[in-house]
C-alpha positions in Angstrom: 0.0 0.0 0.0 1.5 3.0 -1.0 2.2 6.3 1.3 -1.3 8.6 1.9 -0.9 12.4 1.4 0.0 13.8 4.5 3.1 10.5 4.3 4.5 11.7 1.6 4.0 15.4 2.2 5.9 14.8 5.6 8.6 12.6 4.0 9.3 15.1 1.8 9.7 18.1 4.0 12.0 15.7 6.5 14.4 14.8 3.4 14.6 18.8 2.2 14.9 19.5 5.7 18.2 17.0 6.5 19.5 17.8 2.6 19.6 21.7 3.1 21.2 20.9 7.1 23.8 18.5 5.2 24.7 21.0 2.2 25.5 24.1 4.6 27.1 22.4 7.6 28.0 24.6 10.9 31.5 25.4 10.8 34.1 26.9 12.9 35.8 29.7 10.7 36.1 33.5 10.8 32.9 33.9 8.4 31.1 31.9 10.7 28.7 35.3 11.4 28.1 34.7 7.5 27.4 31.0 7.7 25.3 31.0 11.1 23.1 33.9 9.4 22.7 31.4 6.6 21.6 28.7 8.5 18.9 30.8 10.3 17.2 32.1 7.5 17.7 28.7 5.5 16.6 26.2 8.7 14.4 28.4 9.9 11.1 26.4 9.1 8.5 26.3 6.0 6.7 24.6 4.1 9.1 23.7 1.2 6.4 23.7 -1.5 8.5 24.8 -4.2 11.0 21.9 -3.3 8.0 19.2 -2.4 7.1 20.2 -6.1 10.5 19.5 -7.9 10.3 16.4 -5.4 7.2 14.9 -6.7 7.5 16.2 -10.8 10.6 14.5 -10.7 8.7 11.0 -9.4 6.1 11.4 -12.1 8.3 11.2 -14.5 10.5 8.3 -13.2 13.5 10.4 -11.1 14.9 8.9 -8.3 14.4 11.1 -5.3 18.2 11.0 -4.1 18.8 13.1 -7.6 16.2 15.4 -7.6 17.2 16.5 -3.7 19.7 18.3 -4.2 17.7 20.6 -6.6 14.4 20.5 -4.3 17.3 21.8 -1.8 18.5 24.6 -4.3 15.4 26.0 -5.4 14.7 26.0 -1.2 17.9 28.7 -1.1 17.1 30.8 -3.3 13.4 31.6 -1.9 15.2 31.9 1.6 17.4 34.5 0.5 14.3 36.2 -1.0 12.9 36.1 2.2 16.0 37.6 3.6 16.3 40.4 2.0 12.2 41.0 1.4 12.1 41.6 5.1 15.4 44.5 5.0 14.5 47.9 5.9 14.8 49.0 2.2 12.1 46.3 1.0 9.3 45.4 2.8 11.2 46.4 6.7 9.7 43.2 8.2 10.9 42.8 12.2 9.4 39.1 12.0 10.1 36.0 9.8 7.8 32.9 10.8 7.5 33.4 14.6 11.4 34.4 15.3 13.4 37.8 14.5 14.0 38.4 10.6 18.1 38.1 9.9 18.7 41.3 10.4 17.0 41.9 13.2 18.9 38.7 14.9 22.1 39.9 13.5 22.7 42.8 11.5 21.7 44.4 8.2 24.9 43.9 6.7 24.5 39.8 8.3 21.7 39.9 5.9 22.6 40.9 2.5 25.1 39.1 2.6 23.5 36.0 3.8 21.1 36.3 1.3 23.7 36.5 -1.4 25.5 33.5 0.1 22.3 31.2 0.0 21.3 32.5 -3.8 25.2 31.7 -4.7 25.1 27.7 -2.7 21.7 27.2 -4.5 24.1 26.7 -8.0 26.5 24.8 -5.7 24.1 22.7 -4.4 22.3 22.0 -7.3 25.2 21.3 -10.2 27.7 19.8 -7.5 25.2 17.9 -5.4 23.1 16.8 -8.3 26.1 15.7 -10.9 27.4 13.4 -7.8 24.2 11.9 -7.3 24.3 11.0 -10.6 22.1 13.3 -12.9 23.2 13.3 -16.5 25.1 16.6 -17.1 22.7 17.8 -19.6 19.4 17.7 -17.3 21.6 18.7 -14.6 22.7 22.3 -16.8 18.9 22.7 -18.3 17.9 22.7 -14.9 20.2 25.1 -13.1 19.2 27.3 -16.0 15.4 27.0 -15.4 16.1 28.2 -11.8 19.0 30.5 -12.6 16.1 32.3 -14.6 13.4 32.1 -12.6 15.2 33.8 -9.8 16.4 37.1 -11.9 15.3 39.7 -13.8 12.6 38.0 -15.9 11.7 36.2 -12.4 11.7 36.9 -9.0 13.9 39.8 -9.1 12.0 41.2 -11.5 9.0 41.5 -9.8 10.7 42.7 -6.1 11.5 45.3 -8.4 7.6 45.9 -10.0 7.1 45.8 -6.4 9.0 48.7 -5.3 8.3 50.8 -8.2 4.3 50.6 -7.7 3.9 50.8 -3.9 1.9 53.4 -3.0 1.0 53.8 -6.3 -2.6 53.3 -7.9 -2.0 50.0 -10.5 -3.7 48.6 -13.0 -4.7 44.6 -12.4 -2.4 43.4 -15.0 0.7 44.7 -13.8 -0.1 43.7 -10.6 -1.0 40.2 -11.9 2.6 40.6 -13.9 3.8 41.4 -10.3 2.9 38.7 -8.7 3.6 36.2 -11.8 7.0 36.7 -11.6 7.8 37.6 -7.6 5.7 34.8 -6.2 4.9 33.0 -9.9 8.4 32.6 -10.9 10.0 30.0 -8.2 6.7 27.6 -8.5 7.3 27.6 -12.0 10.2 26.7 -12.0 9.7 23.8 -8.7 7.6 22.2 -11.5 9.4 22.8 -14.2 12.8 21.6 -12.9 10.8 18.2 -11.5 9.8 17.6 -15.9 13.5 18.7 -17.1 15.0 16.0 -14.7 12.6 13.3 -15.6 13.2 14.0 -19.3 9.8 14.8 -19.2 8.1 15.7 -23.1 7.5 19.0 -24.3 3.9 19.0 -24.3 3.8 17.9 -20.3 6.2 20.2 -19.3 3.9 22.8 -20.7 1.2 21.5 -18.8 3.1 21.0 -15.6 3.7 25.2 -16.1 0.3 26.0 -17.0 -0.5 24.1 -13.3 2.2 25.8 -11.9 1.2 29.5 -13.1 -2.5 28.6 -12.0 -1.2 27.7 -8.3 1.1 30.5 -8.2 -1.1 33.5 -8.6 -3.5 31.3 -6.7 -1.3 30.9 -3.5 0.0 34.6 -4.0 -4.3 35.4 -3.7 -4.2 33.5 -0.3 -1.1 35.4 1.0 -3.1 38.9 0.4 -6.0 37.1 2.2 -4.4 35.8 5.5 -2.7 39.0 5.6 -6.2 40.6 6.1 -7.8 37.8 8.0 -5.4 35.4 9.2 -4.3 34.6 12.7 -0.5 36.0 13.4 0.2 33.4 15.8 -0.3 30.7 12.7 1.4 33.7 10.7 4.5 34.2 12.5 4.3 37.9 11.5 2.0 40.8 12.3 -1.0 40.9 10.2 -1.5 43.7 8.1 1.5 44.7 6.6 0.2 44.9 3.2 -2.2 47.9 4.0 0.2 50.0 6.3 2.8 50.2 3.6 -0.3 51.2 0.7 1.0 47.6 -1.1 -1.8 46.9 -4.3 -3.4 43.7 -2.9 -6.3 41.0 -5.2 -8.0 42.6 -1.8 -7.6 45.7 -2.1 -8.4 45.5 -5.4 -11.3 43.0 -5.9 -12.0 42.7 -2.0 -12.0 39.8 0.3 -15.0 37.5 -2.0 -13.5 38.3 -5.4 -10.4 37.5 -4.6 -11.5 34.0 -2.5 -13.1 33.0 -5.9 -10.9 34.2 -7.9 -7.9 31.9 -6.2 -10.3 29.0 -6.3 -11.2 29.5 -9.9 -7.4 28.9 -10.4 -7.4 26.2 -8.3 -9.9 24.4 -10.2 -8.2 25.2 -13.4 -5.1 23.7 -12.4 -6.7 20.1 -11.2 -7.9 20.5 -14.9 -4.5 20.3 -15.5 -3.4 17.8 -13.8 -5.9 15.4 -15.4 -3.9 15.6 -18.7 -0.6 14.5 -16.7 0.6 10.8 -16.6 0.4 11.0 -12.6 0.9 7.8 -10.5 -1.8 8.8 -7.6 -3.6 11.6 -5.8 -0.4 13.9 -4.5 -0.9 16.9 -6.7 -4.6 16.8 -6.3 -4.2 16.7 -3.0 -1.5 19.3 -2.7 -3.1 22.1 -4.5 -6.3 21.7 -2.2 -4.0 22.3 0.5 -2.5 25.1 -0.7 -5.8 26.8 -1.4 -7.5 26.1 2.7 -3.9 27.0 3.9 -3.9 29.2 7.2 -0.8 30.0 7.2 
């Protein structure tokens, strides 16, 4: 009988959890400040969806799991140092980072950016190192690397920090917000999914697919982040709610309201279990994994 949901959701986290603790060891050294603020941000809780998604493409399309860790770890860096420097005094000045101090609050600012830089750089480490040793042919191991590389930059995640910054406070029209949000919160689970095909040698056509799902869940779980933030509980949170309206941030609430912007994340929701119906899955995972992401409390 094989593992239920909840199984294989909590095997997955626990193998991220010992990878990412195994690829950035403690160490005794004079840039141990660097390393420890590393370690914080990196081991500092989660839900590693965007590595629980490489995970399980990866086992849809026949990947051993030992290969695909070592990306399911890298794609876990880089949205850590996101995080990191997200919550600096020049981005979104967040004191609190799931119930404990941001990094630069526990150790400087300086601590910070730096850390943050040092996770984005191990992430390639991690990934072309960790997953050439554990055997993944070169040429899935490069395509990728390259998949993430992108998704984290300027037509990715950087790219829409920086959308971000330019519109707050600003009065913005719903598709660049949606652009926002596409490629700050869009770009990593994208990629999680992506990644997962490229390793399996997946096709062209479900690789497309797997996307599709991915861009449906994205702007779906970005919807539920603008929701708790007006409604959720901030001892679930670990951060004060209400952020998003003190610093005048475009929400889907503030600009659809709380209803709209419910229905609207499970209109994508339901699109993307359309999705998953065209996939060769082995079971109920995904399915099960999206409505998750769409009741999430935290």
């Amino acid at each position: 009988m094989g593992l239920t949901f909840a199984q294989r959701l909590k095997q997955y986290q626990g193998e991220i959890e010992k990878a990412l603790d195994r690829q950035l060891p403690e160490r005794d050294c004079p840039q141990r400040e660097g390393i420890d603020a590393m370690r914080y941000s990196l081991l500092g809780g989660g839900k590693r969806i965007r590595g629980v998604l490489v995970l399980e493409f990866s086992r849809v399309f026949g990947t051993p799991q030992g290969q695909a860790l070592p990306f399911a770890a890298a794609i876990e860096m880089v949205h850590a140092y996101s995080l990191v420097h997200d919550d600096l005094p020049c981005m979104d000045d967040d004191d609190f980072r799931r119930g404990k101090p941001s990094c630069h609050k526990q150790f400087s600012e300086a601590a910070a950016v730096l850390a943050g830089d040092g996770l984005l750089t191990h992430a390639f480490i991690t990934a072309l190192q960790g997953g050439t040793c554990a055997g993944v042919p070169s040429g899935r191991a490069l395509e990728a690397a390259a998949v993430l590389a992108q998704a984290a930059g300027i037509d990715g995640m950087l790219g829409g920090q920086i959308i971000d910054l330019a519109i707050e406070g600003k009065e913005v029209e719903a598709a660049l917000h949606q652009r926002m949000c596409s490629l700050k919160t869009g770009a990593l689970i994208r990629a999680a999914c992506r990644m997962g095909c490229v390793l399996g040698g997946a096709g062209e056509e479900d690789q497309k697919i797997a996307e599709e799902y991915a861009e449906k869940i994205g702007l779906s779980f970005q919807i539920i982040d603008d929701i708790l933030d007006c409604t959720g509980q901030e001892e679930l949170l670990g951060k004060p709610t209400g952020s998003d309206a003190g610093q005048h941030k475009t929400t889907y609430v503030s600009l659809y309201g709380l209803q709209a912007a419910r229905d609207m994340s499970e209109k994508l929701s339901a699109q993307a279990l359309e999705c998953l119906e065209k996939l060769p899955l082995p079971d109920r995972f995904l399915f099960e994994l999206t409505g998750m992401l769409l009741n999430r409390q935290f």
